[in-house]
C-alpha positions as CSV (number, residue, x, y, z in Angstrom):
1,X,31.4,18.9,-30.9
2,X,28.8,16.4,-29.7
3,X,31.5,15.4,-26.9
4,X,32.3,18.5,-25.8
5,X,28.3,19.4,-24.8
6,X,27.9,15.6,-23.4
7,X,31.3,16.8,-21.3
8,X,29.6,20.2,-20.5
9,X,26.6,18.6,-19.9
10,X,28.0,16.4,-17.0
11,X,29.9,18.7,-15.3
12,X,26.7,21.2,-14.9
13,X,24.5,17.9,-14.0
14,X,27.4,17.0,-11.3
15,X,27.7,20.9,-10.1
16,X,24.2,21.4,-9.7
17,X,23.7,17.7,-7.7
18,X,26.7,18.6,-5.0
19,X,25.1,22.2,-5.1
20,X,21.6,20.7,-3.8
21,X,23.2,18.1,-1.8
22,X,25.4,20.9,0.3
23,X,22.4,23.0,0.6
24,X,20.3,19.9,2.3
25,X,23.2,18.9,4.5
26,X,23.6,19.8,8.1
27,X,26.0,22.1,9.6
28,X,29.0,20.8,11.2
29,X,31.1,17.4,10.2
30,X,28.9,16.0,7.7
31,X,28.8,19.3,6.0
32,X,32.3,19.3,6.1
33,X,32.8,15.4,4.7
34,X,30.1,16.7,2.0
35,X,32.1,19.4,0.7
36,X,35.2,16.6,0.4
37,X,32.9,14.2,-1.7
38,X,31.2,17.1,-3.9
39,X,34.7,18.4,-4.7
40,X,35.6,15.0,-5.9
41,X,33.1,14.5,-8.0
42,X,33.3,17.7,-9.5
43,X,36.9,16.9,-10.3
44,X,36.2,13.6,-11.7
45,X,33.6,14.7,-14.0
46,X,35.8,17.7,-15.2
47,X,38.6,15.2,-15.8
48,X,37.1,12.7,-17.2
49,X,37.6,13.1,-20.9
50,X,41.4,13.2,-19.9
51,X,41.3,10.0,-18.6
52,X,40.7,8.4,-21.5
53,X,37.2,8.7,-22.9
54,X,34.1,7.4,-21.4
55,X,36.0,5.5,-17.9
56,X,33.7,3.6,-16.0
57,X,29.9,3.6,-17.1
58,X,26.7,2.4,-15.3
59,X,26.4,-0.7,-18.0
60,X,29.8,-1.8,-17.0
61,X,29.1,-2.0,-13.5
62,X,26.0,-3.8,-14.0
63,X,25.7,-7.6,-13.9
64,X,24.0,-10.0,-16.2
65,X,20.7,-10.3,-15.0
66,X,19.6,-13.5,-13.5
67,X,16.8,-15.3,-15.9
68,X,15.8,-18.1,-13.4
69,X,15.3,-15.6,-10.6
70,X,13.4,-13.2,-12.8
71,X,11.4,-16.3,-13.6
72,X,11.1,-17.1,-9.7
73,X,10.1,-13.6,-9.1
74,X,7.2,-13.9,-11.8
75,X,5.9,-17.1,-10.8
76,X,6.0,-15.9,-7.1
77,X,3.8,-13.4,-8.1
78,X,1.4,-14.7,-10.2
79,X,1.1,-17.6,-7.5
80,X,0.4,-14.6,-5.1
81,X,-2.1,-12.9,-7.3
82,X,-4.2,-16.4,-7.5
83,X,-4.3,-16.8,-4.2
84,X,-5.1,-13.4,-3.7
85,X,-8.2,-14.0,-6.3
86,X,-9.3,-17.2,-4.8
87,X,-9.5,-15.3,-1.4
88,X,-11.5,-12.5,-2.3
89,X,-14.1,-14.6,-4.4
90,X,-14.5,-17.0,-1.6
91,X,-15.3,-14.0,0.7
92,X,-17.4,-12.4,-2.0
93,X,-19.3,-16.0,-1.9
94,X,-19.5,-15.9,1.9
95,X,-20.6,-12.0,2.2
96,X,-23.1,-13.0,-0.3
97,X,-24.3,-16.1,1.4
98,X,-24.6,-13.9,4.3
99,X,-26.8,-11.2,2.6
100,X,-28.5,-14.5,1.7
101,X,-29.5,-15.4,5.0
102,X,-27.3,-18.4,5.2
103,X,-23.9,-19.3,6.6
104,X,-21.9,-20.9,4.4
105,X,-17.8,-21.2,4.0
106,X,-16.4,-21.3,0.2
107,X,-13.4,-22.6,-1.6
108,X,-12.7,-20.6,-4.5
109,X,-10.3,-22.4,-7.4
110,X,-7.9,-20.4,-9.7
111,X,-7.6,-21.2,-13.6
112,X,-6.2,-18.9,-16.5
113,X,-8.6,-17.9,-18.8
114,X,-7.5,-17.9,-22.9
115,X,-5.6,-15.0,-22.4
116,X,-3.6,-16.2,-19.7
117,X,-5.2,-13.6,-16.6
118,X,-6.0,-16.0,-13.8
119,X,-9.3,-16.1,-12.7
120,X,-12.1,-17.7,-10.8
121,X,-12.8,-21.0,-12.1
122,X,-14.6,-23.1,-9.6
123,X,-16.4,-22.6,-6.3
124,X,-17.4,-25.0,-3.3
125,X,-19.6,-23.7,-0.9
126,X,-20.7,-25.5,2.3
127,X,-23.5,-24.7,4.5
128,X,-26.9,-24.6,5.2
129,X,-29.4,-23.3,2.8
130,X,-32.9,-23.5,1.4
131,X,-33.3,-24.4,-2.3
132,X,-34.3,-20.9,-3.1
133,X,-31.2,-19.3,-1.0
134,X,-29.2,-22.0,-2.6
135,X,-30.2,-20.9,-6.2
136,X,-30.0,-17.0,-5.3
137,X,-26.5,-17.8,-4.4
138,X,-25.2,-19.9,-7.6
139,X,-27.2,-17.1,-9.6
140,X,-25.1,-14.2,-7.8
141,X,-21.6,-16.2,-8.4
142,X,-22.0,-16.9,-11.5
143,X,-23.3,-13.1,-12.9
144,X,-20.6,-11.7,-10.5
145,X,-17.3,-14.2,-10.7
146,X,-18.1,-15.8,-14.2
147,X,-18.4,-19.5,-12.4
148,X,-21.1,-21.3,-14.4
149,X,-23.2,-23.4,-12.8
150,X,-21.6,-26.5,-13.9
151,X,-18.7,-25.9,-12.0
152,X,-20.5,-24.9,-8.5
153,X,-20.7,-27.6,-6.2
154,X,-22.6,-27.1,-2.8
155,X,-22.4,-29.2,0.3
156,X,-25.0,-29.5,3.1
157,X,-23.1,-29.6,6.3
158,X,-25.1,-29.9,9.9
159,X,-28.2,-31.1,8.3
């Protein structure tokens, strides 16, 4: 019984997809080369428990997936998501500086944190600043990026 409605059920999923398919095709040739390929279809799902059970399924066709460029694929990304990370925080640094009063370029450094997640883990900032501007600053990044102190390292250029 169960292969009878899985048959049923196919033919009426196949009927209804070349039903929508015609109604969305243009008039003319490729209507025409439509019909052709909706007709076969229709046959092949009506036949199919003639030609000897389940035929040709989706899992045969597909291939064994390829573990090392899955891997690629993830490392690729999580090397894009650092330097994503070290981008933004370095302009976060620099929009801040700016806000500050001073003009000041930053490095930004990517870690993992225990969980794996990278994240911000150490800044260099050069510029010009007073102390006060300079504190202000380390103060913001490390309440807004989670770099402590300790690893903030500031360098006076054009002094």
């Amino acid at each position: 019984m169960t292969g009878i409605k899985e048959w049923l059920l196919g033919v009426t999923a196949a009927a209804l997809a070349v039903s929508l398919a015609q109604a969305l095709t243009p008039e003319g040739t490729v209507k025409k080369i439509g019909r052709l390929a909706g007709g076969m279809i229709l046959l092949l799902a009506a036949v199919r428990p003639l030609a000897g059970g389940e035929g040709l399924s989706l899992d045969s066709l597909s291939l064994p997936p390829d573990t090392a460029a899955i891997e690629r694929g993830a490392e690729s990304r999580e090397e894009a998501m650092k330097i994503l990370i070290a981008q933004k925080a370095g302009a976060y640094i620099v929009d801040k500086g700016q806000s500050l009063g001073l003009a000041c370029t930053a490095e930004v450094e990517v870690a993992p944190d225990a969980s794996g997640w990278p994240i911000p883990w150490k800044a260099t900032v050069s510029g010009q600043w007073s102390q006060t501007q300079k504190k202000e600053l380390s103060q913001a990044v490390e309440e807004e990026l989670g770099i402590p102190a300790q690893r903030q390292s500031f360098r006076e250029e054009g002094t």
